[in-house]
N, C-alpha and C positions, 0 to 999 in steps of 0.2 A: 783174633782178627782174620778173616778171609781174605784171600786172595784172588783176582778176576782173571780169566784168560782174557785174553785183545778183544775176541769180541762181544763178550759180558761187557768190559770197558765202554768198547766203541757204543752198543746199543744203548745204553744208559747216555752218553753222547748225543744221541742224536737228537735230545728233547734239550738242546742248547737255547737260551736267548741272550740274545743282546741286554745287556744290563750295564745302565751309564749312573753315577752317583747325581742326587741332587745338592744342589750348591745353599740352598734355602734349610738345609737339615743339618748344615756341616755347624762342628767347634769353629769359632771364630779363627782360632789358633792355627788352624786345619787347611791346606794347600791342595787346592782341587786343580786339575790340568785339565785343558782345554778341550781334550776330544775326554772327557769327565770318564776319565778310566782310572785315575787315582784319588785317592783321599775325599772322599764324601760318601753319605749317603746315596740311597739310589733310588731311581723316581720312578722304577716297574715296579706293579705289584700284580698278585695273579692270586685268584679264587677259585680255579678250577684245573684240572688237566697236572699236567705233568712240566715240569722245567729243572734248567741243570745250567750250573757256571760253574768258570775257573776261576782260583784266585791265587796269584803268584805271592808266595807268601816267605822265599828264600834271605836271607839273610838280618832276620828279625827278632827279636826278643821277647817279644810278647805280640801275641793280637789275638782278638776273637770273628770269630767267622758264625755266620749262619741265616737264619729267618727269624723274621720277629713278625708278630699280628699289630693290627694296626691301630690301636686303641691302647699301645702300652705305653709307661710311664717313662719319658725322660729325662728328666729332671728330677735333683736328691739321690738317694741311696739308691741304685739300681741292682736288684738281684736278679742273675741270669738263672733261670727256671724258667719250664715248661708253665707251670701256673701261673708265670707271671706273663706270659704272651711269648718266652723267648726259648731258640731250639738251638744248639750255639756248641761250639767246642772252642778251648781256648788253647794256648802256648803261654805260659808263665816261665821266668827267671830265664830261659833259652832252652830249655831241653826238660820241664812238665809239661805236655798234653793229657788233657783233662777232655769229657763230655761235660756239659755244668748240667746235668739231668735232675739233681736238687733231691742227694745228695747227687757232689758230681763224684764221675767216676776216672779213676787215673787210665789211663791209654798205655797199654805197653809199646811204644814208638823205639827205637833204637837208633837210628838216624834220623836227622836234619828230614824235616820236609819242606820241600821247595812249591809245590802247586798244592791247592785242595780242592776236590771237585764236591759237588754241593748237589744233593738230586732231590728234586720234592714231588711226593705226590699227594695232592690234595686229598683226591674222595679216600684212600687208601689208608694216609691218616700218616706216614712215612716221610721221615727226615734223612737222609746217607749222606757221610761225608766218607770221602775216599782218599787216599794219596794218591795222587793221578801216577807219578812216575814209576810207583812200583805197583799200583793196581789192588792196593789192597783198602778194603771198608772200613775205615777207623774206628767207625759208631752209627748206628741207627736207631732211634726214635722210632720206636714205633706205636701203634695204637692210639696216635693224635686224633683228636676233634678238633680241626679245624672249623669253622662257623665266622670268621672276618677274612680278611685278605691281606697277605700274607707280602714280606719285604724283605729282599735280601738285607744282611746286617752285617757291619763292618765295621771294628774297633780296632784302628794301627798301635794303639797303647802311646804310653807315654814314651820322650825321646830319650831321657832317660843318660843326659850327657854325650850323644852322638851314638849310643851302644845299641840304641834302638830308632836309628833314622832311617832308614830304610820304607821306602812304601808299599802299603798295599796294592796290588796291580790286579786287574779284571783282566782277564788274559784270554784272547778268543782262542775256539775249541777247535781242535786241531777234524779235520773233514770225515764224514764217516760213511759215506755213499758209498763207496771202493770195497768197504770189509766187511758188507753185512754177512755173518757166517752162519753156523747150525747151533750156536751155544744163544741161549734165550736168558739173558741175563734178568730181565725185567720180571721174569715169570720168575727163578729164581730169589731175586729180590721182594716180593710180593709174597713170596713161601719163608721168606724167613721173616720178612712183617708181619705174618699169622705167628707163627711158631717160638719166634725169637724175645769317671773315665771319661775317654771322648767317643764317641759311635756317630753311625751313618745307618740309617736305614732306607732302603732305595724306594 
């Protein structure tokens, strides 16, 4: 796993959006909040360009994160695989981080992650998920064909007797205007894309 300086970070940042869950996609079971920043799917989706969120993901036991195409199956047996429309990392039992790449691949993670930043580029074909706090690239996906339109994807897991009650939170991005610096993280990232239950989907 790499690690980013601040403004590799920051740059990758700056293709933030607004991303609110939709309430018409949620588990019945499933507690969506008002300004729809927890618990649901979410009602942006994006076909082209580049975009990036946060998702506050601390004190949880399970959840899966990522993008799903829009034409995938929700309902029955769900396998998280690229084949099957989904680009996804999860957290199992409190401390396995997985890619579910199909096979999935285990993450060497060592502490708790509290944020995960999410970066897609369409024409590019590139999934990244990052530990925002320590700046490092947990896993990328790369060499995607994308061809549908693409949804952020949210799975808080089961609550699991209160050990997993905690929600998932869309967490706005901290401002990036102040620190555009000389490290070109995008290009970076784009060089090593050459080289290298209940859900929500928005």
């Amino acid at each position: 796993m790499e690690k980013l300086c601040d403004s590799e970070m920051r740059r990758i940042q700056q293709y933030s959006v607004n991303v609110t869950l939709d309430p018409d996609t949620a588990h019945p079971y499933l507690i969506l909040s008002e300004d729809g920043k927890q618990c649901v799917l979410g009602k942006q989706s994006f076909s082209t360009g580049r975009f990036y969120y946060e998702v506050q993901v601390g004190g949880k036991t399970d959840w899966t994160i990522g993008v799903a195409r829009e034409s995938i199956n929700r309902k029955g047996d769900i396998k998280l695989r690229p084949n099957n429309g989904y680009w996804t990392i999860v957290l199992r039992n409190g401390n396995v981080y997985k890619a579910k790449a199909g096979p999935a691949v285990l993450l060497p993670v060592r502490e708790e992650i509290q944020k995960v930043g999410v970066f897609v580029d369409y024409e590019e074909g590139l999934v990244s998920f990052y530990d925002v706090e320590t700046r490092v690239n947990l896993y990328s996906f790369t060499g995607c064909s994308f061809t549908e339109r693409l949804y952020p994807y949210f799975c808080p897991g089961l609550n699991q007797n209160g050990t997993n009650s905690a929600p998932l939170i869309i967490s706005p991005v901290n401002s990036v205007c102040e620190l555009q610096k000389n490290c070109t993280f995008l290009q970076m990232v784009l060089r090593a894309g050459r080289a290298h239950s209940l859900s929500w989907i928005m």
